[in-house]
C-alpha positions in Angstrom: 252.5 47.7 -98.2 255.6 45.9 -100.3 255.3 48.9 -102.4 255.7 51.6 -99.0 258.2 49.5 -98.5 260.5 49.3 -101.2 259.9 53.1 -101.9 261.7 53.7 -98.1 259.2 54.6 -95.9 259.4 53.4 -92.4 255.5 54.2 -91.0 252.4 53.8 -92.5 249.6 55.3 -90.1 245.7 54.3 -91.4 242.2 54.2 -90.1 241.4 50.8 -91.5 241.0 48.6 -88.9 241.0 45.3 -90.9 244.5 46.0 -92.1 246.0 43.2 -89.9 243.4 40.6 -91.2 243.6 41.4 -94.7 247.4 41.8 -95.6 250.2 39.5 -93.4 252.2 41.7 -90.6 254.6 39.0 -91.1 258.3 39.8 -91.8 257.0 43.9 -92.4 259.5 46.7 -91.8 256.8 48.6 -92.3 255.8 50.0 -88.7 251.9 50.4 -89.0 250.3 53.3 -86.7 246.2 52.2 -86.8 243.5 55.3 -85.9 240.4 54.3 -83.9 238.6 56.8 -86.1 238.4 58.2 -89.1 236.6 61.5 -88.1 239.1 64.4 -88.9 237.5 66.2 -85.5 238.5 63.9 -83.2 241.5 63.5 -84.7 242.9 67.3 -84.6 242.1 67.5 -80.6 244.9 64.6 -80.3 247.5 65.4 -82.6 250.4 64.8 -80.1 249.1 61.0 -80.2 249.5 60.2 -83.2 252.8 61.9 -83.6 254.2 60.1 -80.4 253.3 56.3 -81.7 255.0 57.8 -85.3 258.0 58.8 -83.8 258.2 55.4 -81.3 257.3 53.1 -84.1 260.0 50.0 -84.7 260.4 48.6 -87.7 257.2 45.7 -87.9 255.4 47.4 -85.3 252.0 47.5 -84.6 250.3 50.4 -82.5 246.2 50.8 -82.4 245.3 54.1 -80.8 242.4 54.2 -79.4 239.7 57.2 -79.2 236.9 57.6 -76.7 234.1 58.7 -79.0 230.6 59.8 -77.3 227.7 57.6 -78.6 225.8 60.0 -80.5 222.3 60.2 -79.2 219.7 58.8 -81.9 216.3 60.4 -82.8 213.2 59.6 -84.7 213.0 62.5 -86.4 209.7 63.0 -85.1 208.7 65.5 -82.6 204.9 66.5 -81.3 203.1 69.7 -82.3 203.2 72.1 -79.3 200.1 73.6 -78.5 198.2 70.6 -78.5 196.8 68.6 -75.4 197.6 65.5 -74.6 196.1 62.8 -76.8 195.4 65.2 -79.6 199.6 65.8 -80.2 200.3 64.1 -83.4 204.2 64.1 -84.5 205.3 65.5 -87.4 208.3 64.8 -89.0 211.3 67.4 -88.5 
């Protein structure tokens, strides 16, 4: 981040979460713009977002935008056999 610094930039936007445990915000000019996501999809519906906390980011700030993602729904990967009764469905895998 010393490095962003020193080479002038004023925003650094990132996905990684842990950024504000792992490094100190402390005494930063660096304004730091965090994603709630990394998926690109989500991230092109929004684009207005992210360029709206860039353009209001101070110098030190910190902004976490967050993104409603829908829980994806979670399968076995096993479905029955159609055709078959009852009981006598086995499941094969898909």
């Amino acid at each position: 981040m010393r490095i962003s610094e020193l080479a002038g930039f004023q925003v650094m936007v990132t996905c990684d979460q842990n950024l504000k445990y792992q490094q100190n915000l402390k005494n930063r000019e660096l304004a730091l713009v965090v994603l709630g996501t990394n998926k690109l999809s989500i991230l092109k519906e929004q684009p207005e977002r992210i360029v709206s906390a860039v353009d209001g980011a101070a110098a030190g700030s910190y902004q976490f935008i967050e993104y409603r993602i829908a829980a994806e729904k979670k399968t076995s990967g096993l479905r029955p056999i159609k055709g078959l009764p009852g009981k006598d469905r086995r499941l094969r895998a898909v």
